[in-house]
MOPAC internal coordinates of N, CA, C and O (Angstrom, degrees):
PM7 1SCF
backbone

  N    0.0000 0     0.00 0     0.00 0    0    0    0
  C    1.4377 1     0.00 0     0.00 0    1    0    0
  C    1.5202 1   108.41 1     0.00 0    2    1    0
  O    1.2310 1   121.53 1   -59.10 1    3    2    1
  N    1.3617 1   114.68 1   120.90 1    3    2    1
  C    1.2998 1    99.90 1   142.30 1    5    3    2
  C    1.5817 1   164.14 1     7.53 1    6    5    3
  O    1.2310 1   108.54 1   -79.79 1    7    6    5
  N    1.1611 1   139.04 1   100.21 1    7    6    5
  C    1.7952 1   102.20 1  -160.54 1    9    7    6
  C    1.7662 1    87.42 1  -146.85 1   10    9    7
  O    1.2310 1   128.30 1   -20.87 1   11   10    9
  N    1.2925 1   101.61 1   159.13 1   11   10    9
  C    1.6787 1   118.00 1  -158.91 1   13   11   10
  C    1.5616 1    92.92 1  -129.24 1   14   13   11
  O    1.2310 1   114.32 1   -20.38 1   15   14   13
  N    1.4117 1   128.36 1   159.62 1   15   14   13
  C    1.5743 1   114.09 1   157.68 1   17   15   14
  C    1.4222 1   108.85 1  -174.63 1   18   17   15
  O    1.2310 1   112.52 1   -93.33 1   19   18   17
  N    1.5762 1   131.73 1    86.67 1   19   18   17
  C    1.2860 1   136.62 1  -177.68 1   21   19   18
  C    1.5589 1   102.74 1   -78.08 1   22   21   19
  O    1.2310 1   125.48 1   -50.58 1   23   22   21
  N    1.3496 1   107.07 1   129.42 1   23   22   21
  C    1.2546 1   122.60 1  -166.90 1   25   23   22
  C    1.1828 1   120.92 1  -131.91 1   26   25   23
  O    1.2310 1   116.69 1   -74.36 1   27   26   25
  N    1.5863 1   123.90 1   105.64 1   27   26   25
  C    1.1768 1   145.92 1  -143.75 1   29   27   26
  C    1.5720 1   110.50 1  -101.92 1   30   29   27
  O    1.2310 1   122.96 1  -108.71 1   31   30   29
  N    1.1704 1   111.93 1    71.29 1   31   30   29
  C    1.7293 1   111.68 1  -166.21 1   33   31   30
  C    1.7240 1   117.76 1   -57.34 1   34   33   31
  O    1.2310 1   111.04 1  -176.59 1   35   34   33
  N    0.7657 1   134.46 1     3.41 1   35   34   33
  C    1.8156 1   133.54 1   167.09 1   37   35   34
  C    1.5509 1    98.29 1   112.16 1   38   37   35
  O    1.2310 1   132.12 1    44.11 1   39   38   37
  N    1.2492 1    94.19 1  -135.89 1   39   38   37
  C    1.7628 1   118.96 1  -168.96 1   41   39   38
  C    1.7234 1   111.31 1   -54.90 1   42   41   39
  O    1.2310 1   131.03 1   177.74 1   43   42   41
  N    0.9264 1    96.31 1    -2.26 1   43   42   41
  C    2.1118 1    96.50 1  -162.65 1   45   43   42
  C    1.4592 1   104.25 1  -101.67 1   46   45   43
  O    1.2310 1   124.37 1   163.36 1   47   46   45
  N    1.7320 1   109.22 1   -16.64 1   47   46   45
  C    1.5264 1   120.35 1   176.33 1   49   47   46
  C    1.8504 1   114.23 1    70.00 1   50   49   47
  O    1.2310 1   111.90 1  -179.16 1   51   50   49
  N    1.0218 1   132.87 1     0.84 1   51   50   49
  C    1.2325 1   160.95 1   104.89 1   53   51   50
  C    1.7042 1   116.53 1    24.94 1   54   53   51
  O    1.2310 1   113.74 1  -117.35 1   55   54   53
  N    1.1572 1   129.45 1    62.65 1   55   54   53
  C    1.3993 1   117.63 1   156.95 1   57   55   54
  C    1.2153 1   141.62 1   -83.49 1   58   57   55
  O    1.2310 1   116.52 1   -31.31 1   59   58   57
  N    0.9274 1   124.22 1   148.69 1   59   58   57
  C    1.8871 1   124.53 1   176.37 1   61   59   58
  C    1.1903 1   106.25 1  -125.85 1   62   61   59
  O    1.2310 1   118.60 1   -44.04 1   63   62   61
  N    1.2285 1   120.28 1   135.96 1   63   62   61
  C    1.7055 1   130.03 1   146.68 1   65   63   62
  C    1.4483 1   126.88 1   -79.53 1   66   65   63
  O    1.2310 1   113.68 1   -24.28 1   67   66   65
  N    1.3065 1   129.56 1   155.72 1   67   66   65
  C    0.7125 1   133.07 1  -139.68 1   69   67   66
  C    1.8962 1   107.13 1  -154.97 1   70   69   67
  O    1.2310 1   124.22 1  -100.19 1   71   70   69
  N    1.0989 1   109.52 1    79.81 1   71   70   69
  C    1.7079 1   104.78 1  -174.66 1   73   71   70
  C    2.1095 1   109.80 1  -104.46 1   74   73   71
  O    1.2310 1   114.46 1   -50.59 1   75   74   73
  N    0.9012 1   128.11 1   129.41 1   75   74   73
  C    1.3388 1   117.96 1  -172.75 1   77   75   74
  C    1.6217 1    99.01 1  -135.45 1   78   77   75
  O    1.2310 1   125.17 1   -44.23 1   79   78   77
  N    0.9909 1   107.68 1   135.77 1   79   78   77
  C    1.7792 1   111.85 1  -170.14 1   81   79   78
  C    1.3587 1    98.26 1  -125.43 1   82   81   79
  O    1.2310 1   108.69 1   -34.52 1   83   82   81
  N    1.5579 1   138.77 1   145.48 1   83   82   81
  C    1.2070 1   139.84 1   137.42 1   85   83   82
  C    1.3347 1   128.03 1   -65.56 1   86   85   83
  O    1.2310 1   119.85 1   -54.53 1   87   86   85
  N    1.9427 1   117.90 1   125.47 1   87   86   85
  C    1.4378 1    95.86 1  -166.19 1   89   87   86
  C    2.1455 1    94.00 1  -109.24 1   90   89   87
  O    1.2310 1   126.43 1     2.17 1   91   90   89
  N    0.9769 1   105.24 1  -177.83 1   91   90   89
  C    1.7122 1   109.26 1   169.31 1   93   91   90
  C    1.4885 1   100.63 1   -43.11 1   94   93   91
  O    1.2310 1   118.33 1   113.20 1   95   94   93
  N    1.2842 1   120.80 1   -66.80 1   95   94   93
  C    1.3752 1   110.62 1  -166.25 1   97   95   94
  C    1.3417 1   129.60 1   -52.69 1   98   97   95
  O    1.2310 1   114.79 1   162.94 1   99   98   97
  N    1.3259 1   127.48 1   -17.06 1   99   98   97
  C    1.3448 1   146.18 1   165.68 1  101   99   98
  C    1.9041 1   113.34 1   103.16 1  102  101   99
  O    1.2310 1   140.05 1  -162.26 1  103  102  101
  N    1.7097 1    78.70 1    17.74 1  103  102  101
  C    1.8348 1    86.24 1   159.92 1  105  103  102
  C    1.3906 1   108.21 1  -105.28 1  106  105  103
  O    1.2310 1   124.12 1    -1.44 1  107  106  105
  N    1.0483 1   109.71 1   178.56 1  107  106  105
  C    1.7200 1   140.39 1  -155.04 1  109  107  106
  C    1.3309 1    97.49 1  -116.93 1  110  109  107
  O    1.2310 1   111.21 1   -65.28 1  111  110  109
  N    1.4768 1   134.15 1   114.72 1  111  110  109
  C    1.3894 1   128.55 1   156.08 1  113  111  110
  C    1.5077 1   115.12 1   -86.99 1  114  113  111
  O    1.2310 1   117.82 1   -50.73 1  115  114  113
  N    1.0637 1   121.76 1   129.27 1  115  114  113
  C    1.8313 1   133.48 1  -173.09 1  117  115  114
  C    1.5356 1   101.26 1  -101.29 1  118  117  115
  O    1.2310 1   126.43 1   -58.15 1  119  118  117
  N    1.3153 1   105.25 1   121.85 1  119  118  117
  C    1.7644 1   112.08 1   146.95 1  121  119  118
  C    1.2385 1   103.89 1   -95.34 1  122  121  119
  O    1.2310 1   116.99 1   -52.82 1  123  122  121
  N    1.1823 1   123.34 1   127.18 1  123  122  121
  C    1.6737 1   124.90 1   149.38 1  125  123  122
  C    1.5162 1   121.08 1  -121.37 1  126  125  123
  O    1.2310 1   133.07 1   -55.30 1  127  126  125
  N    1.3362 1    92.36 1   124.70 1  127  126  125
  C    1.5577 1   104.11 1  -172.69 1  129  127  126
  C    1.5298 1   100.46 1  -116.84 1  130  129  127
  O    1.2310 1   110.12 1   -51.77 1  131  130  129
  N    1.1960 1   136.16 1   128.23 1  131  130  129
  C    1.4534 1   172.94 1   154.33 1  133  131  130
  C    1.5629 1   146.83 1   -95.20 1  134  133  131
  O    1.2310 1   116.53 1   -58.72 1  135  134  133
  N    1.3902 1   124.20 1   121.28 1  135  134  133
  C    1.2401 1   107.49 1  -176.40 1  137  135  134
  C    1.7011 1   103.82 1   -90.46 1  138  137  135
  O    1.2310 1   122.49 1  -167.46 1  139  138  137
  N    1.3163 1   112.83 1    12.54 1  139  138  137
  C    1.6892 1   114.84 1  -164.22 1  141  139  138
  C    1.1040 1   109.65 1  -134.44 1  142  141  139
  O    1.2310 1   132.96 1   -76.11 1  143  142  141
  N    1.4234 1    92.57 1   103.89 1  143  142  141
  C    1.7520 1   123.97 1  -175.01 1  145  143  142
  C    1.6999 1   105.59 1   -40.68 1  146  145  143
  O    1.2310 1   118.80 1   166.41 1  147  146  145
  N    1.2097 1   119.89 1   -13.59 1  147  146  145
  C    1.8191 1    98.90 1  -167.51 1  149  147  146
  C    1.8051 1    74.51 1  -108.95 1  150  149  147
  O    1.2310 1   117.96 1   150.33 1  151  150  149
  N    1.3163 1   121.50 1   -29.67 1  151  150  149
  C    1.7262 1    91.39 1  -174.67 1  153  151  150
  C    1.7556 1   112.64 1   -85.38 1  154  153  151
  O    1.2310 1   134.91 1  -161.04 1  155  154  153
  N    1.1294 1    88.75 1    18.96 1  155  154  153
  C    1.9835 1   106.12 1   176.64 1  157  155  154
  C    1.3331 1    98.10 1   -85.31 1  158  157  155
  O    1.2310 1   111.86 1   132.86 1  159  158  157
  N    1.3959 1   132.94 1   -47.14 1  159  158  157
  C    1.6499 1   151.07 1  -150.36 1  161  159  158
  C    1.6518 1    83.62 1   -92.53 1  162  161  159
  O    1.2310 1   117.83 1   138.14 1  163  162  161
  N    1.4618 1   121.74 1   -41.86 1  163  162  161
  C    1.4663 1   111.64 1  -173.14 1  165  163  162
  C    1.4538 1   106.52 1   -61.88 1  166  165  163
  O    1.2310 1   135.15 1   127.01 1  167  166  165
  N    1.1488 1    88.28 1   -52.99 1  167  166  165
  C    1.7590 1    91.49 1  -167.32 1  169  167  166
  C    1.9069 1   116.95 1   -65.55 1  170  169  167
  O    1.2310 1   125.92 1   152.44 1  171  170  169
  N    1.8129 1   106.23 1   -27.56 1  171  170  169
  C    1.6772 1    90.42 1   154.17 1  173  171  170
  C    1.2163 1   118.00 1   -57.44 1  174  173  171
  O    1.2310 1   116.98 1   150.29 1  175  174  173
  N    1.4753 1   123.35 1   -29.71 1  175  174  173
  C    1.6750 1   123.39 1  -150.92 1  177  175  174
  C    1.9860 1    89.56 1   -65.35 1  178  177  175
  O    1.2310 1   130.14 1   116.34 1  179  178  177
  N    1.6493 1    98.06 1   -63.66 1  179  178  177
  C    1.4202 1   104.72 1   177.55 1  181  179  178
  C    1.0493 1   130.79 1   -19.65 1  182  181  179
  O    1.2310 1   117.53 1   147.84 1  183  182  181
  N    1.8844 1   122.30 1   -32.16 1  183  182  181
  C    1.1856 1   121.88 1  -127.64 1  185  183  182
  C    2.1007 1   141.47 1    25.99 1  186  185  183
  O    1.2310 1   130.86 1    26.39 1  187  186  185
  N    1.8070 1    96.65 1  -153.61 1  187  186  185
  C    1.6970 1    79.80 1   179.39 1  189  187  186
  C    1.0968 1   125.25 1   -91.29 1  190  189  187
  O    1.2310 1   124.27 1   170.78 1  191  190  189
  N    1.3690 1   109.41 1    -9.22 1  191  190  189
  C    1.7629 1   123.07 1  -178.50 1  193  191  190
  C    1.7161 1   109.75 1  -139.29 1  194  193  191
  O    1.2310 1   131.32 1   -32.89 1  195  194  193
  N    1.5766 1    95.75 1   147.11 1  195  194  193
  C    1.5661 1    86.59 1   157.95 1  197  195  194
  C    1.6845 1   114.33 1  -138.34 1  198  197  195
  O    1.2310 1   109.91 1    25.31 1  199  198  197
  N    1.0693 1   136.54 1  -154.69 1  199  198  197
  C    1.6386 1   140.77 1   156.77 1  201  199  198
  C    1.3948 1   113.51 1   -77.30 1  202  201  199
  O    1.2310 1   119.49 1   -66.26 1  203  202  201
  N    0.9655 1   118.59 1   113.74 1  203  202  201
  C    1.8334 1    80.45 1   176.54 1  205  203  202
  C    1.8098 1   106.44 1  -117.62 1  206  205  203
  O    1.2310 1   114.24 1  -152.44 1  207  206  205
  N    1.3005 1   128.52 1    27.56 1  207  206  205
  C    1.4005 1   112.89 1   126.70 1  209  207  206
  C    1.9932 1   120.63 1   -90.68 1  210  209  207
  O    1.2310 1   122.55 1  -162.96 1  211  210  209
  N    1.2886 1   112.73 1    17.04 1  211  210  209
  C    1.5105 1   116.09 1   177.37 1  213  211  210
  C    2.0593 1    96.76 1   -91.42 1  214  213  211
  O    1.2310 1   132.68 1   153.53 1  215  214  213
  N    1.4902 1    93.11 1   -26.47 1  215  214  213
  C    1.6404 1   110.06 1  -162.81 1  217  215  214
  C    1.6007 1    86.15 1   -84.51 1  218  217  215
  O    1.2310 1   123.78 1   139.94 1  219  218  217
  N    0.7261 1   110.35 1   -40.06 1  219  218  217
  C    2.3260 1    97.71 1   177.94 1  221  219  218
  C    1.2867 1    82.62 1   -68.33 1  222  221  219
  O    1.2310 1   117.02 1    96.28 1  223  222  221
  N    1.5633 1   123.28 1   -83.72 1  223  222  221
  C    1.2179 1   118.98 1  -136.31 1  225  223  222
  C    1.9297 1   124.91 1   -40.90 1  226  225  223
  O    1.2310 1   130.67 1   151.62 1  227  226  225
  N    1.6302 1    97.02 1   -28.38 1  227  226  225
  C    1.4326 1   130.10 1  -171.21 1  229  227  226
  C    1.2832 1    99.60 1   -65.96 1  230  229  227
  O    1.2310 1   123.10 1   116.82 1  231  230  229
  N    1.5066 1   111.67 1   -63.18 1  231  230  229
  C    1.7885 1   119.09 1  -172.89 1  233  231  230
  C    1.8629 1    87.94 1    82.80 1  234  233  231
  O    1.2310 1   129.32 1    22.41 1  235  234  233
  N    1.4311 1    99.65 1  -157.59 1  235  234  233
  C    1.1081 1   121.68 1   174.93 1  237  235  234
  C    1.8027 1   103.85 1   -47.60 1  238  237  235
  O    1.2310 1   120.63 1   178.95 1  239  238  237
  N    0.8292 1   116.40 1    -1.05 1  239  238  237
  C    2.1138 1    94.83 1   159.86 1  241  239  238
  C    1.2091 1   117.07 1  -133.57 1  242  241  239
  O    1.2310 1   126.45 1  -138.20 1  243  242  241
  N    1.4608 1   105.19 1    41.80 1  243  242  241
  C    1.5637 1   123.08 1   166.42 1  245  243  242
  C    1.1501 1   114.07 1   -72.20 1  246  245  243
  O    1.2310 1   113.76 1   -14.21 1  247  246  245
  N    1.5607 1   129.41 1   165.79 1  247  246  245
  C    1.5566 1   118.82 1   178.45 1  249  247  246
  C    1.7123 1   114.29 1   -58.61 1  250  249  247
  O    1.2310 1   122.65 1   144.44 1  251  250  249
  N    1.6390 1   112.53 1   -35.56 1  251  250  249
  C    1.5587 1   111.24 1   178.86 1  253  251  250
  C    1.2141 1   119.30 1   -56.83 1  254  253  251
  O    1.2310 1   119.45 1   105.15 1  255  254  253
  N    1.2816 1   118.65 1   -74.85 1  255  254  253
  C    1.3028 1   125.04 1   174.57 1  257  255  254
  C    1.9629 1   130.52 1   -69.39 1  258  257  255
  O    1.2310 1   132.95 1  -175.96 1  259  258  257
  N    1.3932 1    92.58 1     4.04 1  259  258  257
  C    1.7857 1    98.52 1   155.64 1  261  259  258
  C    1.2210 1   104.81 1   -83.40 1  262  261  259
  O    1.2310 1   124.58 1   129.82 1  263  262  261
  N    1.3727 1   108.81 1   -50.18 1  263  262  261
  C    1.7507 1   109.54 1  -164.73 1  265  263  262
  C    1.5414 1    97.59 1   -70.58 1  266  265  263
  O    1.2310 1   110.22 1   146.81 1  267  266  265
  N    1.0292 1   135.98 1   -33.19 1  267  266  265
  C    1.7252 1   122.77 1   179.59 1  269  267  266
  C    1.4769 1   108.69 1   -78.33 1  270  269  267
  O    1.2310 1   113.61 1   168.99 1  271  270  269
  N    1.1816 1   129.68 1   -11.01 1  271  270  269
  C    1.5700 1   132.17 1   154.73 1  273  271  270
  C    1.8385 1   121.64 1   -64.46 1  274  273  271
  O    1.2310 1   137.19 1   129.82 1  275  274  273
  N    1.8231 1    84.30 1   -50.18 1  275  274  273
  C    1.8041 1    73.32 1   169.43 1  277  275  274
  C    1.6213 1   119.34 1   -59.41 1  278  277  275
  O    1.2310 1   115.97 1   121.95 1  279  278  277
  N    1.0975 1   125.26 1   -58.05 1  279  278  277
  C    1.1910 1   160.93 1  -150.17 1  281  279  278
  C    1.6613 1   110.61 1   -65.26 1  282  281  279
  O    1.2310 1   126.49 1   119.45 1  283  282  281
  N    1.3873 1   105.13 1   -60.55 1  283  282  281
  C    1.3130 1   119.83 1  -150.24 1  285  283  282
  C    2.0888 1    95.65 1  -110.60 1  286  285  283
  O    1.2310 1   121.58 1   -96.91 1  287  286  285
  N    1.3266 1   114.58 1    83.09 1  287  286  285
  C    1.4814 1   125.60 1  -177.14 1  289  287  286
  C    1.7701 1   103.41 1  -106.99 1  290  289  287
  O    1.2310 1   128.81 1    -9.06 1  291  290  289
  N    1.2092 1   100.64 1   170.94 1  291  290  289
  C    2.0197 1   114.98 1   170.15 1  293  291  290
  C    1.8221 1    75.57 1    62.70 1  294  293  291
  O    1.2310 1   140.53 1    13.93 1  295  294  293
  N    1.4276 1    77.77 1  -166.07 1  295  294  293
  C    1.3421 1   109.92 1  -169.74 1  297  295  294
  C    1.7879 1   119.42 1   -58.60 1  298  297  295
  O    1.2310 1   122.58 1  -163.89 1  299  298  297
  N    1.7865 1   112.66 1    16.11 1  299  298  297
  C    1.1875 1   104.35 1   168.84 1  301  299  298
  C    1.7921 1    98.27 1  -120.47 1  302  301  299
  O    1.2310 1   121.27 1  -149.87 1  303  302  301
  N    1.4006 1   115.18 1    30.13 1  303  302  301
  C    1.4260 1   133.19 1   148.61 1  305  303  302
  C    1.7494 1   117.08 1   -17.48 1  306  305  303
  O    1.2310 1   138.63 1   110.92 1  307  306  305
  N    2.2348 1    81.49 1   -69.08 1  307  306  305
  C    1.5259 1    95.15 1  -163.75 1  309  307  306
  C    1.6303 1    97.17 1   -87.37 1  310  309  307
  O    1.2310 1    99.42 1  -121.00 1  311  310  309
  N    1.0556 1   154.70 1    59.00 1  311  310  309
  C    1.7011 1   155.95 1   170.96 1  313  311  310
  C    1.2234 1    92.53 1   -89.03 1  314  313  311
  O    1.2310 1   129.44 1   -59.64 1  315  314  313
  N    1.2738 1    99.40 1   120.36 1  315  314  313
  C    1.6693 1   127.41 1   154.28 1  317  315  314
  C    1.5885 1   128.68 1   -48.79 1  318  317  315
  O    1.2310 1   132.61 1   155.60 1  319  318  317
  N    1.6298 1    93.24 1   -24.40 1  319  318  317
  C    1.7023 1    94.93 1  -173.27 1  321  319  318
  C    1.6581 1   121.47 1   -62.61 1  322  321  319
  O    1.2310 1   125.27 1   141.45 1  323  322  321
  N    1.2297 1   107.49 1   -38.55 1  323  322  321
  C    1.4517 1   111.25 1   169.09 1  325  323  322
  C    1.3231 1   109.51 1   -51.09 1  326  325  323
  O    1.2310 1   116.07 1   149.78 1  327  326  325
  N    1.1763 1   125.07 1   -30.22 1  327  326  325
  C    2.0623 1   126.26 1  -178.92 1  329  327  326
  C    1.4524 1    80.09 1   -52.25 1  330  329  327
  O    1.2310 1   139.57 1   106.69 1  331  330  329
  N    1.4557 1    79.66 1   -73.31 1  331  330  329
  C    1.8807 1   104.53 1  -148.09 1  333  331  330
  C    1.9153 1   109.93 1   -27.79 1  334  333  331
  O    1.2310 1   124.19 1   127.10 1  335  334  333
  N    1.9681 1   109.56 1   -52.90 1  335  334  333
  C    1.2752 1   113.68 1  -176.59 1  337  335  334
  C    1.7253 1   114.30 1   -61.02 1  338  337  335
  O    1.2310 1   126.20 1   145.58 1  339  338  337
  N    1.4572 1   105.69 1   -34.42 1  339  338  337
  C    1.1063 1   138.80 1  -155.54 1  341  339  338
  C    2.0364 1    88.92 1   -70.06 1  342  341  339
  O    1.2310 1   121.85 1   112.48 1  343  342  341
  N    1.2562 1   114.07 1   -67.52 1  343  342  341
  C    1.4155 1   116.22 1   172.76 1  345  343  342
  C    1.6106 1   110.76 1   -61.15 1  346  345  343
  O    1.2310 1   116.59 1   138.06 1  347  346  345
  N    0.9773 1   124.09 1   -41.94 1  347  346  345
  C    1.5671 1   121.87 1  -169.59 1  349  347  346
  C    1.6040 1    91.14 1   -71.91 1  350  349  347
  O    1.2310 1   111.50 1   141.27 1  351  350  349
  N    1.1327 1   133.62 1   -38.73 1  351  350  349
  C    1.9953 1   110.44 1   176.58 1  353  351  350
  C    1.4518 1   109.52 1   -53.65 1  354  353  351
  O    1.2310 1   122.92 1   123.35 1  355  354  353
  N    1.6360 1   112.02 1   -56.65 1  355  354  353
  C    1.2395 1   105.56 1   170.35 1  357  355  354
  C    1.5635 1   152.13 1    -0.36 1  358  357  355
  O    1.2310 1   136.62 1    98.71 1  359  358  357
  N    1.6827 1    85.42 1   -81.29 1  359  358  357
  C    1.1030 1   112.08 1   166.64 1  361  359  358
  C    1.9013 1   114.97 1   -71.47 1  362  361  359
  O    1.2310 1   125.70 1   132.34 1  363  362  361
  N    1.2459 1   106.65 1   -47.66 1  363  362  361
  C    1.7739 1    90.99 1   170.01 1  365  363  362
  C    1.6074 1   108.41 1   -44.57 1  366  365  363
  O    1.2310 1   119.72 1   145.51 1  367  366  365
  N    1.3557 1   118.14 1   -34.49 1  367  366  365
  C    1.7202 1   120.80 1  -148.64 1  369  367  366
  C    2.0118 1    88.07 1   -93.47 1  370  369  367
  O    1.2310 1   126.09 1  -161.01 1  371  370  369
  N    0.8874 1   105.90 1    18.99 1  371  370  369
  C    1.4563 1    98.48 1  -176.43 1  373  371  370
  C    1.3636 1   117.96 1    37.69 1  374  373  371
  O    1.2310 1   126.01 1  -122.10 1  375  374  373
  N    1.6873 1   106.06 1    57.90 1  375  374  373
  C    1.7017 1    97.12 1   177.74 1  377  375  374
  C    1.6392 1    80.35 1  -155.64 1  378  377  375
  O    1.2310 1   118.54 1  -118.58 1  379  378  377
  N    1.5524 1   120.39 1    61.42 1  379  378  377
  C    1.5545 1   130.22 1   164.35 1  381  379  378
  C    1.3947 1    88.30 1  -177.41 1  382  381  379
  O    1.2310 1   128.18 1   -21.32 1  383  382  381
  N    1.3500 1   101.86 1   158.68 1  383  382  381
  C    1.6992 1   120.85 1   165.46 1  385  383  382
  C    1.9988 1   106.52 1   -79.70 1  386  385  383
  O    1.2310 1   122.68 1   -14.06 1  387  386  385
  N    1.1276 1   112.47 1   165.94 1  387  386  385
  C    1.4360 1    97.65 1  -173.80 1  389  387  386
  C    2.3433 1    81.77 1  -108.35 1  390  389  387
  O    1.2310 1   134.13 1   -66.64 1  391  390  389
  N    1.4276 1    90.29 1   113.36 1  391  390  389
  C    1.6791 1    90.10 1  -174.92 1  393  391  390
  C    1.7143 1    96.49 1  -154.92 1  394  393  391
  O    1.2310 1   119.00 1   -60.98 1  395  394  393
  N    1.6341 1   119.52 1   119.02 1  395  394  393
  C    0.6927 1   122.61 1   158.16 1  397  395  394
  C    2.2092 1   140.36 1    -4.62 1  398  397  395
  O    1.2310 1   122.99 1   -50.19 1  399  398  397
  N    1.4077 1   111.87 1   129.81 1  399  398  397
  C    1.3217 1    88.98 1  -168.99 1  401  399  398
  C    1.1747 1    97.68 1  -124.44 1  402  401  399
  O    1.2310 1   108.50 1   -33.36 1  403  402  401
  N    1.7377 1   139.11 1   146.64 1  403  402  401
  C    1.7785 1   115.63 1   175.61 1  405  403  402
  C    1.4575 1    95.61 1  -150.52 1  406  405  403
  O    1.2310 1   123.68 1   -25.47 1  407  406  405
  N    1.4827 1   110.56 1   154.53 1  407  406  405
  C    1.5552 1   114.81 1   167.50 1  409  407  406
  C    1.3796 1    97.79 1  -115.56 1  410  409  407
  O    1.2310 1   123.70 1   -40.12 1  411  410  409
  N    1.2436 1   110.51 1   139.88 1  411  410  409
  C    1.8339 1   119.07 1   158.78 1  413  411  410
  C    1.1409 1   112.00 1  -127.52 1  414  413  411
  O    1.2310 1   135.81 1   -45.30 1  415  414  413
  N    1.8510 1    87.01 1   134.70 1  415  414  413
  C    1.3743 1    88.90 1   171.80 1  417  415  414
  C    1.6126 1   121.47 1  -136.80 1  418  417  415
  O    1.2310 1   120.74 1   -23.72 1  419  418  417
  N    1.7313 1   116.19 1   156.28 1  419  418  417
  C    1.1960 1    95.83 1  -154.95 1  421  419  418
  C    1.6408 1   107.31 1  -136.71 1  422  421  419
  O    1.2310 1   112.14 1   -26.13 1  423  422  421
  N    1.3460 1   132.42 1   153.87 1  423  422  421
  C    1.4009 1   138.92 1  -175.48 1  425  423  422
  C    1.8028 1    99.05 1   -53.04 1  426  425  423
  O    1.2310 1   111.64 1   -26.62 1  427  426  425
  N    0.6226 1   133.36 1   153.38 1  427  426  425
  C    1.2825 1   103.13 1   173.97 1  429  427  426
  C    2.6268 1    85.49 1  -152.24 1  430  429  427
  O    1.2310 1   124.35 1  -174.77 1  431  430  429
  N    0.8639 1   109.25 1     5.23 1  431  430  429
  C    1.3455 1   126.81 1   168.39 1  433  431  430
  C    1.1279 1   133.38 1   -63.49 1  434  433  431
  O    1.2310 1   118.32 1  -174.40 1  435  434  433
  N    1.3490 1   120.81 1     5.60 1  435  434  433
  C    0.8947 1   149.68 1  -157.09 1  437  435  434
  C    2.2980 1   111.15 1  -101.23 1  438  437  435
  O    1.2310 1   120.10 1   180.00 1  439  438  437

């Protein structure tokens, strides 16, 4: 299937797109489109395709989330976008439901 995923990174105002295609071989081709130059560098790191049962099996030293380790240091550490790319293979690879994902967060200092 198909999979889409606009990804709304918080305070930095920061979007990415997110296009993931299934090809014959049983990889995933990724568009990622970005207004944020270090998740631009992620998405070369990624390259255009990956496995994405190699990307479960990997966990954190999959091609997504290595390349958002090199890439993504200081305070853009905690960026959501790696979820976001990270779920949208998934779901192209038919091994996720295609279902919304969100963090909130709140002042709570009050």
């Amino acid at each position: 299937m198909q999979a889409a995923a606009e990804i709304h990174a918080g305070v930095c105002g920061f979007v990415t797109r997110v296009r993931a295609t299934p090809e014959p071989d049983d990889t995933v081709a990724l568009q990622i489109e970005s207004d944020c130059e270090k998740i631009r560098a992620t998405a070369e790191r990624i390259g255009p395709s990956v496995d994405p049962i190699h990307e479960i099996h990997r966990g954190y030293e999959g091609a997504v989330l290595t390349a958002a380790r090199t890439t993504l240091r200081g305070c853009c550490s905690g960026c959501v976008v790696p979820s976001g790319i990270f779920k949208t293979v998934q779901v192209a690879g038919n091994l996720a439901l295609p279902r919304d994902i969100s963090i909130v967060i709140k002042d709570t200092t009050t």
